[in-house]
C-alpha positions in Angstrom: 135.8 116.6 129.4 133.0 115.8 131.6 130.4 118.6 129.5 131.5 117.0 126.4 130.3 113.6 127.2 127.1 115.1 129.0 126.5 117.0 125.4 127.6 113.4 123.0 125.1 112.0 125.7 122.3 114.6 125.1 122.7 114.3 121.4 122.3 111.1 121.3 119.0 110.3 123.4 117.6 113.8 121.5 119.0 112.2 118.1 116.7 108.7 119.1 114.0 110.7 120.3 113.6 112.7 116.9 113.9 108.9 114.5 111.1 107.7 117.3 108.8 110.3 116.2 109.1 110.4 112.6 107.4 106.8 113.1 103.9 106.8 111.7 102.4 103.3 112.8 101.5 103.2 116.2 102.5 100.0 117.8 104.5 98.8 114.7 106.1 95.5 116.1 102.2 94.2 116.8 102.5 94.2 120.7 99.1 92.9 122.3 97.9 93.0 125.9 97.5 89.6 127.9 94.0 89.1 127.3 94.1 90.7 123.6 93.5 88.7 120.3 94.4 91.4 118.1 97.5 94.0 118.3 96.6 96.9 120.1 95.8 99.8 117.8 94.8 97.5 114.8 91.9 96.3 113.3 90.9 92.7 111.8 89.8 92.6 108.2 88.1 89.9 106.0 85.4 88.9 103.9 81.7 88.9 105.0 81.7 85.4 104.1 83.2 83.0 107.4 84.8 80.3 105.5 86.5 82.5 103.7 87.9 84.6 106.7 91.6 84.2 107.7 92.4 83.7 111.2 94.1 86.7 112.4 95.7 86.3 116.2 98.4 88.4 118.6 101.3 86.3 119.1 103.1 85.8 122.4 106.1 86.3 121.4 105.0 89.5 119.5 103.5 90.3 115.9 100.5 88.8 114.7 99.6 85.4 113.2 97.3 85.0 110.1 96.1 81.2 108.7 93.5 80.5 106.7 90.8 77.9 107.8 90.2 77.5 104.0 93.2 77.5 101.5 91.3 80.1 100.1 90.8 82.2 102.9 91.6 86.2 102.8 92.4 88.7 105.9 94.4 90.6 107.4 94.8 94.0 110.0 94.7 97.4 109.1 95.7 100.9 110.8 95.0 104.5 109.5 97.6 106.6 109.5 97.3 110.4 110.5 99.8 113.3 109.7 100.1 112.5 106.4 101.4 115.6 104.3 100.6 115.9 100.5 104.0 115.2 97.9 105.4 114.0 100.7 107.8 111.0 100.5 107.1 108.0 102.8 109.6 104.7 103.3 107.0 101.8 103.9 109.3 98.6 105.6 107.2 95.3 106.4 108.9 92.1 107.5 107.1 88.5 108.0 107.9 84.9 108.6 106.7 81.9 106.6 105.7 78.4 107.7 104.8 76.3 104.9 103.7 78.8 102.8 103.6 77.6 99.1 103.3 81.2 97.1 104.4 84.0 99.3 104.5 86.5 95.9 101.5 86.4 95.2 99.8 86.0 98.6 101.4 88.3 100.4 100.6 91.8 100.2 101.2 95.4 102.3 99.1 98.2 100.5 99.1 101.8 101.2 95.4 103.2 100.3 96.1 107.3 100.5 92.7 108.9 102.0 91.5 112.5 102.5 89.0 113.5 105.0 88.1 110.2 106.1 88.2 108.7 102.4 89.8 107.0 99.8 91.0 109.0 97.3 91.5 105.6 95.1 90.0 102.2 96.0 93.2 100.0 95.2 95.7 102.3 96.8 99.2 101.4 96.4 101.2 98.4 96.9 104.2 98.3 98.5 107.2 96.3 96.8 108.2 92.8 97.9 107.9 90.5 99.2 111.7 89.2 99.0 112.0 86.2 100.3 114.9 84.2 101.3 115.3 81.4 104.2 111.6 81.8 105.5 111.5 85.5 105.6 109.7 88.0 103.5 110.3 91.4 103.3 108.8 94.4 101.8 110.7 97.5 101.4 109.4 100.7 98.8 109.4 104.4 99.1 105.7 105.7 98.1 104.8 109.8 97.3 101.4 110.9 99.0 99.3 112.3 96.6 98.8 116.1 96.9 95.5 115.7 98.4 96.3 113.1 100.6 96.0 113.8 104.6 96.1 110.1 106.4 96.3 106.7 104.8 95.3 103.2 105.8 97.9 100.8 105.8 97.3 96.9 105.4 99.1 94.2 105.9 96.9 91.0 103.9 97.4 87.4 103.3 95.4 85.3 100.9 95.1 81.6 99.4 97.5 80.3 102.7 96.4 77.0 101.3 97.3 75.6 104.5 100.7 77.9 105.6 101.2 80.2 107.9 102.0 84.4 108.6 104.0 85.5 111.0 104.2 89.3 110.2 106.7 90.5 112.9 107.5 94.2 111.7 105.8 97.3 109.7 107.4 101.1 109.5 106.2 104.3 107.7 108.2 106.7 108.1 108.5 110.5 105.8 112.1 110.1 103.8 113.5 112.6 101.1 111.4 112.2 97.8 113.8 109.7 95.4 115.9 111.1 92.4 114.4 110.4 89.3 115.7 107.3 87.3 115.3 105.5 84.0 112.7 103.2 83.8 113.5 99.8 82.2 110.9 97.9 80.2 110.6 95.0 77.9 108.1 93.1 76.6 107.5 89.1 76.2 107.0 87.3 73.0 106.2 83.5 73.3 103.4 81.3 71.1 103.1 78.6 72.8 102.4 74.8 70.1 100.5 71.8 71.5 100.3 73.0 74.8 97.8 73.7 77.6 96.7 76.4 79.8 98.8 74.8 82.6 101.7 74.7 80.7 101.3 78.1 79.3 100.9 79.5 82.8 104.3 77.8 83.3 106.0 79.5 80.2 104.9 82.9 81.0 105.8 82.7 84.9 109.3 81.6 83.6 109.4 84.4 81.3 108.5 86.7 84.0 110.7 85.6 86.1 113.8 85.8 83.4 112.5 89.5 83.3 112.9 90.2 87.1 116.3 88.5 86.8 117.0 91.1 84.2 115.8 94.2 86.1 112.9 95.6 83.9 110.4 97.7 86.2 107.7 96.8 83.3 107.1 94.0 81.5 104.1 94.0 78.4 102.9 90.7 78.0 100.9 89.2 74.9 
């Protein structure tokens, strides 16, 4: 009786030690030192421009805290990742809080950019999907195949137009997964003609219709 608990026991801790090492991100919670402004083994971000720098700083509590001295403000952190294997599948996980934060979908953004020998193989990289948000919390949550080429990547974690909110990204994991089945694709397309309107209230119609279309599932939508 006694073995077969010290074997359960060994399984176990040699179970957590082999889902610890399939992590990719070093320090993936954001943990900083005392003195530290910026989560050890990640790098600040932003435009050469100052005003339009967000300000990116380690929290106490843990993560990392980004607001934008302008509304219109862009930054973030970024960490390259090694060990990546070509036509590999890798689960990409991200998970922030909101504080008065008016457009989180489309200010919000965690981008895989796959690299090879030190560089980009494609200067826009891939977006990871999300955010979902719900109660103050958005999360981001894809699986992403490497390219065949590809042997690191940089992941970044970016916030733009705050317009006066707050990030506070707590969480990000890559880890290598199973590569997905394949799956029907569904897409629709849009058709709206808008009378005696204006470009606001256009913009209005087609975010509505965009939205219906996310209600409804499509993976693509073709707009006029």
């Amino acid at each position: 009786m006694g073995k077969r608990i010290l074997f359960l026991v060994v399984l176990i801790i040699c179970l957590a030690l082999c889902a610890h090492a399939q992590e990719l991100v070093s320090n993936p919670t954001f943990e900083a030192g005392q003195t530290a402004t910026v989560p050890t083994g990640w790098s600040v971000w932003g435009p050469e421009w100052e005003k339009a720098v967000c300000r990116v700083r380690a929290s106490a509590g843990g993560g990392f805290v980004v607001a934008g001295a302008d509304q219109f403000a862009v930054g973030g952190i970024a960490q390259d990742i090694k060990g990546i294997k070509g036509g590999q599948a890798y689960s990409v996980k991200s998970v922030c809080l909101l504080r008065d934060f008016p457009a989180p979908y489309y200010s919000l953004l965690v981008r895989v950019s796959w690299m090879h020998d030190g560089k980009l193989l494609h200067p826009a990289g891939m977006l990871v999907r999300g955010p979902i948000v719900e109660n103050g919390i958005a999360k981001f949550d894809d699986v992403l195949i490497a390219p065949e080429d590809a042997d690191s990547a940089r992941l970044s974690l970016s916030v733009k137009w705050p317009r006066g909110g707050l990030v506070l990204w707590k969480s990000v994991s890559m880890q290598p997964v199973p590569a997905p089945k394949p799956r029907k694709v569904k897409v629709g397309t849009v058709y709206l003609r808008p009378r005696n309107s204006t470009p606001e209230k256009n913009l209005k119609l087609w975010c509505e219709q965009i939205d219906a279309a996310g209600k409804l599932g499509l993976d693509i939508v073709c707009l006029g």
